[in-house]
VOBA-865020 format. One record per residue: residue in one letter; x, y, z of N, C-alpha, C in turn. Coordinates in steps of 0.02 Angstrom, whole numbers, plus 50000, padded with zeros to 5 digits. Example, Ala and Ser with C-alpha at 12.3 -4.5 7.8 and 13.67 -1.06 7.14 Angstrom:
a506604971650390506154977550390506604983550390s506424988850354506844994750357506455000250394
END
This chain:
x532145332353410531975338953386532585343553391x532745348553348533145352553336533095357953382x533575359953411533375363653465533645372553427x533265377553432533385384253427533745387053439x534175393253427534865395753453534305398753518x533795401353518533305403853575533385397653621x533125391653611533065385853628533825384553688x534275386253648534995383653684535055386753745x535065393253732535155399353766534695399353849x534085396153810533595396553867533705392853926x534035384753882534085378953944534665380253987x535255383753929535745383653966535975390054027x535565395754008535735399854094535055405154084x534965406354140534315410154150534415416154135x535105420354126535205427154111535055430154032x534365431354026534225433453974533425437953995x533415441253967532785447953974532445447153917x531685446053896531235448753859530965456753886x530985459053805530915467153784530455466153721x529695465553722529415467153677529285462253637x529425455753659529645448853635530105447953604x530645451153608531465450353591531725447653641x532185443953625532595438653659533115442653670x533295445553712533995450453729534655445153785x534995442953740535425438353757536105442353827x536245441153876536805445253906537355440453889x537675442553845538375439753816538835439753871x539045445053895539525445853936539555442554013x538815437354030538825434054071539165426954068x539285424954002539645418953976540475419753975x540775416253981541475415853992541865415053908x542345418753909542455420253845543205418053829x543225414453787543955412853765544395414753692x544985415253696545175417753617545455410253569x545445410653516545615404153477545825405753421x546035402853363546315403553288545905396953262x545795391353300545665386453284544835385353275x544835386953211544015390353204543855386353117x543235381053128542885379953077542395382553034x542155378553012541405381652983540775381253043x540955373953061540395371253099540735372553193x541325371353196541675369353254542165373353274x542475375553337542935377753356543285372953405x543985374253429544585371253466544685373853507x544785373353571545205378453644545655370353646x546265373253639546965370953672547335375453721x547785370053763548165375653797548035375753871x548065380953907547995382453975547245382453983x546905386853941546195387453949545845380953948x546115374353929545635368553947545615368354024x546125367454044546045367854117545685370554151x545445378054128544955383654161544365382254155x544405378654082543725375754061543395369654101x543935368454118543575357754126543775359654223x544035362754245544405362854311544195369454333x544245373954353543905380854357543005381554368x542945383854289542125383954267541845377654289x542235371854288541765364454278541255364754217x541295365354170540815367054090540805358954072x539825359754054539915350654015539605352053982x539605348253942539265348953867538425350253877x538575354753824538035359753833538015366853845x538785366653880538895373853913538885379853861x538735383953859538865390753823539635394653848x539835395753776540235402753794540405404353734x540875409653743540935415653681541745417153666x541975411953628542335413153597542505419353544x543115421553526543225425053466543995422253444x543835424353390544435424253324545035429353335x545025434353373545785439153387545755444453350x545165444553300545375449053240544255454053220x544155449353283543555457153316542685454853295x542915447953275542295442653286542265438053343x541625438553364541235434653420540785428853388x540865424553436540705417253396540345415253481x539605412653465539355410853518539255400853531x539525398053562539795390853552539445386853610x539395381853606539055375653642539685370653666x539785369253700540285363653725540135356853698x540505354653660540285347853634540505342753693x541195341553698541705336253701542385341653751x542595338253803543215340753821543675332853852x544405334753866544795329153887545385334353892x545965330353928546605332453966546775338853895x546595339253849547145345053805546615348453747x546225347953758545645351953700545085352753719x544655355253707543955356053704543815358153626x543345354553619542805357053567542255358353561x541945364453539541355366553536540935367853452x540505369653458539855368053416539715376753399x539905377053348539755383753336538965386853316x538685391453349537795393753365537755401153315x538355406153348538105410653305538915413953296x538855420153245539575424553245539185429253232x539705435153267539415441153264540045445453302x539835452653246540405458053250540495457653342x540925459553365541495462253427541055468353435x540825468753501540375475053505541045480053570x541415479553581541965482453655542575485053602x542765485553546543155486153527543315494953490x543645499353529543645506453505543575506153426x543405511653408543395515753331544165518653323x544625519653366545135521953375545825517253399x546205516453354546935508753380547305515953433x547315513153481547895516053548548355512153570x549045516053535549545513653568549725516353638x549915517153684550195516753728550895515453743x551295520753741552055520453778552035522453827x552165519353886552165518353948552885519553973x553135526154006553705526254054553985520754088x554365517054095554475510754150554365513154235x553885511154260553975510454334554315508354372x554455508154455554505504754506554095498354508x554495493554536554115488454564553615484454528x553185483154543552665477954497551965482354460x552355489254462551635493454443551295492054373x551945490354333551825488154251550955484254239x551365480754297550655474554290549995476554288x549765481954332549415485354349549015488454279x549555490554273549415497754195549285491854134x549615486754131549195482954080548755480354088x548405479254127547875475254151547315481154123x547345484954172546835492754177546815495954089x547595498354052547445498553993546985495653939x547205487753952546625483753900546065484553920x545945485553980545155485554000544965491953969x545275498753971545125503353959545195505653879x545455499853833545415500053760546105502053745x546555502153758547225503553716547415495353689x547345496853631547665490453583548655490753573x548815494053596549645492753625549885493353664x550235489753710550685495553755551545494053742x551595499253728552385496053722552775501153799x553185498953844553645501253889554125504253867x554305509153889554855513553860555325516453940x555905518453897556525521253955556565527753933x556405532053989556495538353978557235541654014x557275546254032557815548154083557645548954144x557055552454163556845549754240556665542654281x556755538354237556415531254261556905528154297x556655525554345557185523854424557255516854380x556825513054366556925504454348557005505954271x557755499954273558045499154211558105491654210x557685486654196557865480854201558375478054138x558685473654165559055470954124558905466954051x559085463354013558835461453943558335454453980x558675451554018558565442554023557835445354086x557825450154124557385451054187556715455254112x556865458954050556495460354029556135454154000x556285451153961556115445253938555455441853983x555755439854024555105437554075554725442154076x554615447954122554145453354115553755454154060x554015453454010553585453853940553175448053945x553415442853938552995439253927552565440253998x552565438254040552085440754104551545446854092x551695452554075551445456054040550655453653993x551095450653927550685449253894550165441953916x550395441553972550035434453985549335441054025x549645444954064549065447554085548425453554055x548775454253982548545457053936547985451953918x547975446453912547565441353867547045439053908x547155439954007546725437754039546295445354047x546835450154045546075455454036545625459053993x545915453953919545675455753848544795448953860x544965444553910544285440153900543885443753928x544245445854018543815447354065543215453854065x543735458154004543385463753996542975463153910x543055457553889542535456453831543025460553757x543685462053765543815462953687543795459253658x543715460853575543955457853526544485457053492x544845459553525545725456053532546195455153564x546775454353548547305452353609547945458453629x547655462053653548225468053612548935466653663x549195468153625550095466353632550345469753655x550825469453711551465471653732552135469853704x552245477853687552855477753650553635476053685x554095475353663554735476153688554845484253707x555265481153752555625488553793555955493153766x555845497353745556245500453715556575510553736x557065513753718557225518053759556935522753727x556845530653744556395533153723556855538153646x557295536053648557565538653579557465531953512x557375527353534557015522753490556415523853492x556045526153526555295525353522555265530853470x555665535153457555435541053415555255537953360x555825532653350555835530153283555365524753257x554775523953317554135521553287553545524053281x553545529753286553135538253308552965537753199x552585539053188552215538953124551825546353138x551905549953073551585556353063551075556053054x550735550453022550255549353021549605547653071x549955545753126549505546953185549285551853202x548975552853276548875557353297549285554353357x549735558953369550155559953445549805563953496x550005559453564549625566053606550245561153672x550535567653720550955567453755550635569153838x550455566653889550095569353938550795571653979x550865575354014551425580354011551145584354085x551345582454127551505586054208551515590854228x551825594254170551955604954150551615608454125x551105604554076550735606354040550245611354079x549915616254045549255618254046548925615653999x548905613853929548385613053890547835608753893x547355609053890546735602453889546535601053838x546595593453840546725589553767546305590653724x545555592553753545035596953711545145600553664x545765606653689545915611753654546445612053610x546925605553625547455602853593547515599753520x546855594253551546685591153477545945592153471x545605592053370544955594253387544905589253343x545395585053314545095580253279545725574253273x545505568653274545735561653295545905556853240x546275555553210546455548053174546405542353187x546295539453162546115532053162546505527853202x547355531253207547965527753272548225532053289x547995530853351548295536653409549005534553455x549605538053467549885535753493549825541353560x549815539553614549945541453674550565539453730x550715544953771551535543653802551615547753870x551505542953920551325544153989552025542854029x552155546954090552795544654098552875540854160x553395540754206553705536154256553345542854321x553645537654381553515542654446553945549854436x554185550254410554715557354394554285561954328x553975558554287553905564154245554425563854199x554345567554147554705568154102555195573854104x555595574954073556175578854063555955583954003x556065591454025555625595153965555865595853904x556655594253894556875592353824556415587853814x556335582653844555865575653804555295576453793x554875582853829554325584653799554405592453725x555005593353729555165598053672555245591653596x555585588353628555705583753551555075581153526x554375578853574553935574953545553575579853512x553615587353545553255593853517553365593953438x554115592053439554435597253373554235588953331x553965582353381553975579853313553165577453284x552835583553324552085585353298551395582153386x551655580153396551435580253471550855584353502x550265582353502550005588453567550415586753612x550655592253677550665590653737550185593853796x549955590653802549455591953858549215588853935x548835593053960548635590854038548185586754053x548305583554111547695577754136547315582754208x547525586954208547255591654270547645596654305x547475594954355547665600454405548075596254458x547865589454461548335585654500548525581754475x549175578754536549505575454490549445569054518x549385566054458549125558654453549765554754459x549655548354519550475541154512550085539254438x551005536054423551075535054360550625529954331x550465525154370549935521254364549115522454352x548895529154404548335529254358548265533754312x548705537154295548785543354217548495538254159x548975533754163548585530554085547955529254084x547575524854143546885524154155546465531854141x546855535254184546365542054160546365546454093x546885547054059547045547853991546775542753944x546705536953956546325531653904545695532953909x545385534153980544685536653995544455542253947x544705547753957544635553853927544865552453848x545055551453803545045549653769544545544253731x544375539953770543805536153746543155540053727x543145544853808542525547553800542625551853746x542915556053730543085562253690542955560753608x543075553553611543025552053538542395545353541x541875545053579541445543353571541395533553571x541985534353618542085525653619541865522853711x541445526653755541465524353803540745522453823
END
């Protein structure tokens, strides 16, 4: 007998609620992986994630989880078959990316001290910024070198992708290369909406901006703060600049709290 996508769901974990005789599935209790390698009928996990799969979770066929495509579809999958370098699963259902803002956030990030980076990407993706790119301002104590950036990036983006599952996006959002903050101008689009969180500021972003574009770029700085020429140039090049409060926030959780407020403000939290 053919078993039900209800049917699957049921044998395979008890986390599910009836409401009225609706089957209310908790997605986010299933372990979620990203892939390209996507059929009609079937999907592929290669890579590191077999290991997590077959060694970690321990998953046997039968298992549920929730793959997506990178690009903001959710695909609900059955474990067919695994071995030393693949898994394959059995595709049940697809369905739109429900965690994914109404709003693309970039994120230029001041360079920190020490291992704080790590921190701020982790917390960003969770908190919905689909970029972060690192930037060199003039107050920033750490200037890593080209070959010490290299690694970091990729490290970075490795921890971008473990907190794009953990927190259920529908994509992988990227960390950019390093770049200094007189290059960053030169990826600044008018067409955004800019918004600068700014140390000096009085303004509240409320009163700053009353209406939002579709890509937002935002630009948080190092333990120093920014330099008020560098908040004059982002002004003159259409910029809100504005406040996160009354105190002052380490550089590490400004972005968390600025991505926060922002989410909420525009109806993504």
């Amino acid at each position: 007998m053919e078993l039900t996508t209800v049917d699957i769901f049921t044998r395979c974990t008890p986390n599910y609620q009836t409401k009225e005789g609706e089957i209310i599935l908790e997605r986010w209790r299933y372990p979620r992986f990203f892939t390209e390698n996507i059929a009609e009928t079937t999907a592929v996990i290669t890579g590191e994630d077999v290991k997590h799969i077959t060694s970690v979770l321990r998953m046997r066929a039968g298992d549920i989880a929730v793959l997506c495509d990178g690009r903001g579809t959710d695909i609900l999958a059955k474990l067919l078959s695994s071995d030393g370098d693949r898994c394959e699963f059995e595709i049940v259902e697809r369905s739109p990316n429900q965690a994914e803002p109404s709003i693309h956030v970039r994120l230029f990030q001041a360079m920190p001290k020490s291992d704080k980076m790590d921190f701020i990407v982790q917390k960003a993706v969770e908190c919905g910024a689909c970029e972060i790119v690192p930037i060199i301002t003039k107050r920033c104590v750490s200037r890593p070198d080209e070959k010490t950036l290299f690694k970091k990036t990729a490290r970075w983006q490795k921890i971008a992708y473990e907190a794009a599952k953990q927190c259920g996006r529908g994509i992988v959002p990227t960390v950019g290369e390093t770049v200094k903050f007189s290059k960053m101008k030169t990826l600044i689009s008018p067409e955004n909406t800019g918004i600068m969180f700014y140390e000096c500021s009085e303004t509240p972003l409320k009163n700053a901006v009353t209406e939002f574009k579709r890509n937002v770029d935002i630009v948080i700085g190092s333990e120093g703060g920014f330099e008020q020429s560098e908040a004059e140039e982002l002004q003159a090049l259409g910029f809100a600049v504005v406040s996160l409060g009354k105190r002052i926030l380490r550089c590490e959780t400004a972005p968390v709290a600025a991505l926060s407020v922002l989410m909420n403000v525009t109806g993504n939290m």
